[in-house]
C-alpha positions as CSV (number, residue, x, y, z in Angstrom):
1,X,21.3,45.7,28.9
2,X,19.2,46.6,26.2
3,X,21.2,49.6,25.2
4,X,24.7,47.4,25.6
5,X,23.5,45.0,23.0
6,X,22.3,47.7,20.6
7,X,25.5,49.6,20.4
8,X,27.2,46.3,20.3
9,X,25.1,45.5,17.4
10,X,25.6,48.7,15.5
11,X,28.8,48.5,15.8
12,X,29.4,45.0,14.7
13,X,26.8,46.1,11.4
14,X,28.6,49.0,10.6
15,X,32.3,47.7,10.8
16,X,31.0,44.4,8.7
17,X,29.7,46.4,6.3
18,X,32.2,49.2,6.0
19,X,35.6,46.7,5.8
20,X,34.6,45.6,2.4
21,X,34.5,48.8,0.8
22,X,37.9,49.3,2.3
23,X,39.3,46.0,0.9
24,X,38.0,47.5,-2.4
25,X,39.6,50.5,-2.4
26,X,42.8,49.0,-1.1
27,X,42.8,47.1,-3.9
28,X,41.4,49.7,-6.8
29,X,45.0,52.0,-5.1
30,X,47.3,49.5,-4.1
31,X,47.3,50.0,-0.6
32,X,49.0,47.5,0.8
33,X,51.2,46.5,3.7
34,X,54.0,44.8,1.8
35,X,56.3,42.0,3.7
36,X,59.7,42.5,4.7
37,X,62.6,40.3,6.8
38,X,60.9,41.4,9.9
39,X,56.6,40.5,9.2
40,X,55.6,37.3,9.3
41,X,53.4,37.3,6.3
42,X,54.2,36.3,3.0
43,X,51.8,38.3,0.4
44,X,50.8,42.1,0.4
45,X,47.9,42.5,2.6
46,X,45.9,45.4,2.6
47,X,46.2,47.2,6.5
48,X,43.7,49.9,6.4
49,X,41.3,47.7,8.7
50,X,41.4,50.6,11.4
51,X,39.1,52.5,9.3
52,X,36.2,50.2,9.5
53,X,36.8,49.8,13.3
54,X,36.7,53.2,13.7
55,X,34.0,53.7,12.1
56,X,31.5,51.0,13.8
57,X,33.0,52.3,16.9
58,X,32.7,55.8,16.7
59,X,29.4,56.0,15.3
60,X,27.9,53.6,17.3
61,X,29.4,55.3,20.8
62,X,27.6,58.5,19.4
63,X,24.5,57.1,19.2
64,X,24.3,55.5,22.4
65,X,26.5,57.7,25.1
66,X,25.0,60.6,26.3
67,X,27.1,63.1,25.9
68,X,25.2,66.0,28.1
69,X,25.8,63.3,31.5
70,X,29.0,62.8,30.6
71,X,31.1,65.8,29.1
72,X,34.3,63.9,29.3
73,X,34.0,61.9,26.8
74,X,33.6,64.8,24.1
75,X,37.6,64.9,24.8
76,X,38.0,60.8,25.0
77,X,36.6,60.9,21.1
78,X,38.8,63.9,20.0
79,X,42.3,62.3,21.3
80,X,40.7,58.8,19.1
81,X,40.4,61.5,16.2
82,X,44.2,62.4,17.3
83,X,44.9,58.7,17.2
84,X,43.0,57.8,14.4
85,X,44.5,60.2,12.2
86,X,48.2,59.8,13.2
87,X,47.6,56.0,12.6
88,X,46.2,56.9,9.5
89,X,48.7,58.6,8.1
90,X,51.5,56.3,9.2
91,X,49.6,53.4,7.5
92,X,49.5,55.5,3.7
93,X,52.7,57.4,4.4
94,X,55.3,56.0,6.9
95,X,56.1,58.5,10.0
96,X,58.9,58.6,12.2
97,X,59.0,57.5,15.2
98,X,59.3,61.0,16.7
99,X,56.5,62.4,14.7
100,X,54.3,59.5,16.0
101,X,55.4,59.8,19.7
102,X,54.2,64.1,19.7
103,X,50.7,62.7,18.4
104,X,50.6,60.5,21.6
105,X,51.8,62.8,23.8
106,X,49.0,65.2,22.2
107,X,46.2,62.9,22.9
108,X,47.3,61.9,26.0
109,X,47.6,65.4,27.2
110,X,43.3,65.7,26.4
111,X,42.8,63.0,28.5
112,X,44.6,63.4,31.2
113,X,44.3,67.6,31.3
114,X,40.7,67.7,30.2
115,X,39.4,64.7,30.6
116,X,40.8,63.8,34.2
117,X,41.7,60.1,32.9
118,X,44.6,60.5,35.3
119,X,46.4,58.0,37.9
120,X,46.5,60.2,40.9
121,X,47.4,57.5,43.7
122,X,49.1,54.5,43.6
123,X,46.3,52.6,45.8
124,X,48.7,50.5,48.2
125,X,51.5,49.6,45.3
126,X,54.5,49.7,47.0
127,X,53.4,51.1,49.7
128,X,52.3,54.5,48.0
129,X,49.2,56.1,48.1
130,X,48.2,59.5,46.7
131,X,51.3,61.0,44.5
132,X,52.4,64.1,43.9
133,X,50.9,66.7,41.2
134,X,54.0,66.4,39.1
135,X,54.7,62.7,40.0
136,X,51.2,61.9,39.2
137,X,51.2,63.8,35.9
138,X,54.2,61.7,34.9
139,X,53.0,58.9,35.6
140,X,49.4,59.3,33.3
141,X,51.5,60.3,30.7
142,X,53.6,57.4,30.7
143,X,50.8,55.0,31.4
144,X,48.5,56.3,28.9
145,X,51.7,56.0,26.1
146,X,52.5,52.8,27.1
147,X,49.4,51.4,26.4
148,X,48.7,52.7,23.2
149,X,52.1,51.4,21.7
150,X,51.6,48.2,23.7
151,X,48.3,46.9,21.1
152,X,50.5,48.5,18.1
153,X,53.5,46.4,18.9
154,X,51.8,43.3,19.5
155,X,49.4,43.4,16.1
156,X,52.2,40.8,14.7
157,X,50.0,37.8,13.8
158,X,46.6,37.5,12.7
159,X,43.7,38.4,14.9
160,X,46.3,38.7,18.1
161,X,45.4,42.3,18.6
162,X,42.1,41.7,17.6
163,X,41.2,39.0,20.0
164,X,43.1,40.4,22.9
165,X,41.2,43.8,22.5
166,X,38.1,42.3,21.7
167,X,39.0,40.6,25.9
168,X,40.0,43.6,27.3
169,X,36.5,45.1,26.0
170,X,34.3,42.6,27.2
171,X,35.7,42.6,30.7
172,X,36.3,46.4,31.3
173,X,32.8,46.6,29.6
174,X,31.2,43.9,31.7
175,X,32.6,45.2,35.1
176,X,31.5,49.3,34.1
177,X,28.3,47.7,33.6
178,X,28.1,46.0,37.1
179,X,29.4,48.8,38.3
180,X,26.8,51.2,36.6
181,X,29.1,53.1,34.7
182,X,26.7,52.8,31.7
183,X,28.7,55.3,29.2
184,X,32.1,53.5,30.2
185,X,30.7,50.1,29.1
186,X,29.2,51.3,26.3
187,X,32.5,52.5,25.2
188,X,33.6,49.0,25.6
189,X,31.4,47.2,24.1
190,X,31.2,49.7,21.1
191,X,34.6,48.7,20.4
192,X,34.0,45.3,21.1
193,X,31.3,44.8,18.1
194,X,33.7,46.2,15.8
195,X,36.7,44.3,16.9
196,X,34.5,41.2,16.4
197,X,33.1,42.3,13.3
198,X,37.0,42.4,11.9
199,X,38.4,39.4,13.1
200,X,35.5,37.8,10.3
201,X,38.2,39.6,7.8
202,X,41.0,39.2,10.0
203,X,41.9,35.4,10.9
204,X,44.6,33.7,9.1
205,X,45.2,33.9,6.5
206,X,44.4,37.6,7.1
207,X,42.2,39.8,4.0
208,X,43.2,42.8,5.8
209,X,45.4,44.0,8.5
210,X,44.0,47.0,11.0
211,X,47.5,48.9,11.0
212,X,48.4,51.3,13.1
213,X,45.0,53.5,12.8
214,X,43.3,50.8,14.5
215,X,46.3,49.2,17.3
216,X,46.8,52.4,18.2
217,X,42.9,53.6,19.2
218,X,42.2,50.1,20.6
219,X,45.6,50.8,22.9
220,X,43.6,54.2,23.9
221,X,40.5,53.2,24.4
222,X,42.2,50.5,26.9
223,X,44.4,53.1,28.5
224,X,40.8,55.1,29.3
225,X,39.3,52.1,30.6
226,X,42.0,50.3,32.6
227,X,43.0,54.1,34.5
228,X,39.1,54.5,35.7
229,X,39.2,50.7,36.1
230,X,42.1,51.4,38.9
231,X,40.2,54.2,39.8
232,X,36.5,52.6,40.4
233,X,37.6,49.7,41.6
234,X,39.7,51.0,44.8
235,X,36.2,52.8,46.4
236,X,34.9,50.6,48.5
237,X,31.5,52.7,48.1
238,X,30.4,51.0,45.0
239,X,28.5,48.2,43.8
240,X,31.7,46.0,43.1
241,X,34.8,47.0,45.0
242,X,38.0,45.1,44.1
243,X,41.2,44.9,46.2
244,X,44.4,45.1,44.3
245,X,42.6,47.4,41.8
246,X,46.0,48.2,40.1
247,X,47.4,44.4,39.8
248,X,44.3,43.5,38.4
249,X,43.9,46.2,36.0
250,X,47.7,45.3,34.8
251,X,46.7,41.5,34.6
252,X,44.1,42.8,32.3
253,X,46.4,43.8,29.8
254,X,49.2,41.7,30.9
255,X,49.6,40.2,27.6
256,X,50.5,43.5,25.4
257,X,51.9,45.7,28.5
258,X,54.2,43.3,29.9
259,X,55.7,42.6,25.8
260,X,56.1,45.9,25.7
261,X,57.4,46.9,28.6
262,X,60.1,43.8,28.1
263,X,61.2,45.0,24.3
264,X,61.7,48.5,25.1
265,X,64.1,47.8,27.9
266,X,66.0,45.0,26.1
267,X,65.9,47.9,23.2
268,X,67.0,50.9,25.3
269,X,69.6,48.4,27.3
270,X,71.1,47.6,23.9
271,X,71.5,51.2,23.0
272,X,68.5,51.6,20.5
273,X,65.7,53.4,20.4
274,X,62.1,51.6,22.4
275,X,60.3,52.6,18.6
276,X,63.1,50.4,16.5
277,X,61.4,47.3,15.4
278,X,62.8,44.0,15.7
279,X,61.4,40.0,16.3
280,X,61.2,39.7,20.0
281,X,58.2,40.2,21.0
282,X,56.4,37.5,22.3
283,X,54.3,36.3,19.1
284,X,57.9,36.0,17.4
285,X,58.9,33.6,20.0
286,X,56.0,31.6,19.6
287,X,55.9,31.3,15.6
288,X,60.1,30.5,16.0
289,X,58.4,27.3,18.6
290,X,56.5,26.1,15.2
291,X,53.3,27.6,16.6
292,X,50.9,29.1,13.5
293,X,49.0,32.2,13.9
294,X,45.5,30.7,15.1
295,X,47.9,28.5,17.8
296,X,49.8,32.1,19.0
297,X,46.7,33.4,19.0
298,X,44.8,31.2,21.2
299,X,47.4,30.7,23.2
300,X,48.3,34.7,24.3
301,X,44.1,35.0,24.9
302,X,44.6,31.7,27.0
303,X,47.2,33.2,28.7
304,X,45.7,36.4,29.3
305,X,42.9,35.1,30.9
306,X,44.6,32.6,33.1
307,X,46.4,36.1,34.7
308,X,43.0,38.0,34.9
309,X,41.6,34.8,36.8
310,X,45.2,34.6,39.0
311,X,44.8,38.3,40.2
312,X,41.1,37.8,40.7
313,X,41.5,35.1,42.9
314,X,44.2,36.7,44.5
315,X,43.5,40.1,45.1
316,X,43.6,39.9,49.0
317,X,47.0,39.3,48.5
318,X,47.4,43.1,48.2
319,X,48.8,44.4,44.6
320,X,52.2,44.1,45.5
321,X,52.4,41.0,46.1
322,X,50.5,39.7,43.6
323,X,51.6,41.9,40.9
324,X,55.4,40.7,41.8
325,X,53.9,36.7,41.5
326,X,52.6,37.9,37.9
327,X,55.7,39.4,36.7
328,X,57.7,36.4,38.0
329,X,55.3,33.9,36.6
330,X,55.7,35.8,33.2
331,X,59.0,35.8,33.1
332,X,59.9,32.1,33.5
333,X,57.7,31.2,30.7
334,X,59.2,33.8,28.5
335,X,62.8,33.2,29.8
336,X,61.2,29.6,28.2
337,X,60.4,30.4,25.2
338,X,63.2,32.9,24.8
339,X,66.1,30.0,25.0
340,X,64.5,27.2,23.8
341,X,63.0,29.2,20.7
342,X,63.9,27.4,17.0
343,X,66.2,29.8,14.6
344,X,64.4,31.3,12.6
345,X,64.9,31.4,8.6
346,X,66.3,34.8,7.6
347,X,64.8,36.2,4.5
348,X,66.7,39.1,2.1
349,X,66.4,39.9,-1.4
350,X,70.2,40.4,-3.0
351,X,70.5,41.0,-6.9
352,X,72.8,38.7,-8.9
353,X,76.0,39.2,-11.6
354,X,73.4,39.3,-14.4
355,X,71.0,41.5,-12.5
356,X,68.2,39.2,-11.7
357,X,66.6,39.7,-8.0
358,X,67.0,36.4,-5.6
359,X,65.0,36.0,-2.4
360,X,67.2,34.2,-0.2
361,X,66.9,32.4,3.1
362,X,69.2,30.3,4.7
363,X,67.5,26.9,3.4
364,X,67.0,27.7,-0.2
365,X,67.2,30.7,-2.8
366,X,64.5,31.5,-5.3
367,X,64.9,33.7,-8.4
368,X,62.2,36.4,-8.8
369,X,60.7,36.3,-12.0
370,X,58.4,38.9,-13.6
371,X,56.0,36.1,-13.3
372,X,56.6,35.2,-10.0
373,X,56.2,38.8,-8.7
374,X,53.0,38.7,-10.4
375,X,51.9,35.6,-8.9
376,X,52.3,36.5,-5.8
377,X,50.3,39.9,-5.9
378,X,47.6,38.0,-6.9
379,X,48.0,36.2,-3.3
380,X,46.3,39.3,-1.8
């Protein structure tokens, strides 16, 4: 316990200490992620928060995790560099989508081919036990993906992603530990200081944004620990066995996957690409009900919990079963929220006759002055 709360700790320290400096040198070189028609917020904000995190996290998991009893993780902290540096880099210079999906696929390939973070049975779902090699690998691959996009996409409000990760960690953590799984739950709770130590920085109205160097590790570090969740949880040979491993691991990160999983069909049905960004995830649907950022928030951790608890108390149900209750519980309220959402006020900027800018919605339009350009960079 002793080491849990000491990495937690020096994480937290770190990541409170380091964020500052970044807010500083956001400002000093303009680094800033600047609102368009499709964010919700109103003033540049400066969205290199993931460095901080990763910082706290990273040293602090060094420190604690014995890396001589457990050799895999020397790969688990080299595909976070992969991700940490490809989030990175799309935060200062913007990447395709392409460009970002081969950095996935790069990290992903550590874990699964070198660190054996792979899904190799389907433990009762559907029927289906162990897979086959090929079926397996796919499978990893696109579970590992999914999951890292799925904290990226849903880092839309202030201190969503935050909070929800900052969940995920504590009960991932808090189970490895029961489970004594000491270097997995340090992991967690690693992350979990410095997800807690940003969210001071992070609630609304937000001084900094993580951007995609810190959705996308958080997503990684969840795809490590919900895969050996699955996997621990279906032995019946240790300390805490659960049944319905896999619909409980989902319910877990129901919240993020289940958006995700929901926008890149209604995207690849529609004939786009899953990557092109629009205002349907959940949050969206929320803010367009007149909810504000604390309320969304609160209310996607409320919800997530309320599934972890459901698949808890149902896991003799067997995971498919209970994962098909889940899904069909999620859908009604979002099939909800969907068609009873509020339009939302459209925002462009058009130039006029004389060749002054307007920012236009569809109540009102307001002309941007030199001064009013200025007046809102000083909203930082």
């Amino acid at each position: 316990m002793l080491d849990v709360l000491l990495t937690a700790s020096v994480s937290f320290i770190i990541s409170f200490l380091a964020i500052p400096v970044v807010l500083q040198i956001a400002d000093q070189k303009k680094l800033y992620d600047v609102p368009d028609e499709r964010k919700v917020h109103t003033h540049p904000v400066a969205s290199l928060g993931g460095v901080g995190i990763f910082g706290g996290f990273l040293l602090a998991s060094l420190l604690s995790i014995q890396g001589y009893l457990n050799p895999e993780f020397q790969y688990f902290f080299a595909s976070a560099l992969v991700i940490f540096f490809l989030g990175l880099k799309d935060d200062l210079v913007v990447l395709s989508p392409s460009k970002k999906f081969v950095g996935q696929v790069v990290a992903a390939s550590i874990l699964i081919h070198l660190g054996g973070i792979r899904l190799d049975s389907m433990h009762g779902l559907f029927g289906f036990e162990e897979l086959p090699e090929a079926f397996a690998l796919a499978l990893s691959y696109l579970t590992i993906i999914v999951i890292i996009n799925s904290f990226n996409l849903i880092d839309g409000v202030d201190g969503l992603a935050a909070s929800l990760g900052t969940l995920t960690m504590l009960i991932f953590g808090t189970y490895f530990f029961a489970t004594d799984y000491l270097a997995y739950s340090l992991l967690a709770f690693a992350l979990a200081g410095s997800l807690v130590a940003f969210l001071i920085f992070n609630h609304h109205p937000a001084k900094i944004f993580m951007g995609d160097s810190g959705s996308l590790m958080i997503g990684l570090v969840n795809s490590i620990l919900v895969i050996k969740f699955i996997n621990v949880a279906s032995d019946p040979s240790i300390a805490v066995p659960i049944d319905s491993s896999v619909a409980v691991g989902f319910s877990i990160l129901i919240v993020p996957l289940l958006d995700t999983l929901r926008v890149f069909a209604i995207r690849i049905f529609n004939g786009r690409s899953p990557f092109t960004p629009d205002r349907n995830h959940v949050h969206h649907l929320l803010l367009a009900r007149g909810m504000g950022h604390a309320a969304v928030t609160f209310t996607c951790v409320l919800i997530n919990i309320s599934f972890v608890v459901l698949a808890y108390m149902g896991r003799s149900a067997g995971s498919t079963l209970l994962l098909l209750i889940m899904l069909a519980v999620s859908f009604a309220g979002l099939g909800f929220l969907y068609y009873y959402r509020k339009p939302l006020r459209t925002m462009v900027v058009a130039k006029r006759m004389d060749g002054a800018m307007e920012l236009k919605t569809t109540s009102k339009v307001v002309t941007l002055t030199q001064e009013a350009e200025a007046a809102t960079a000083d909203k930082k």
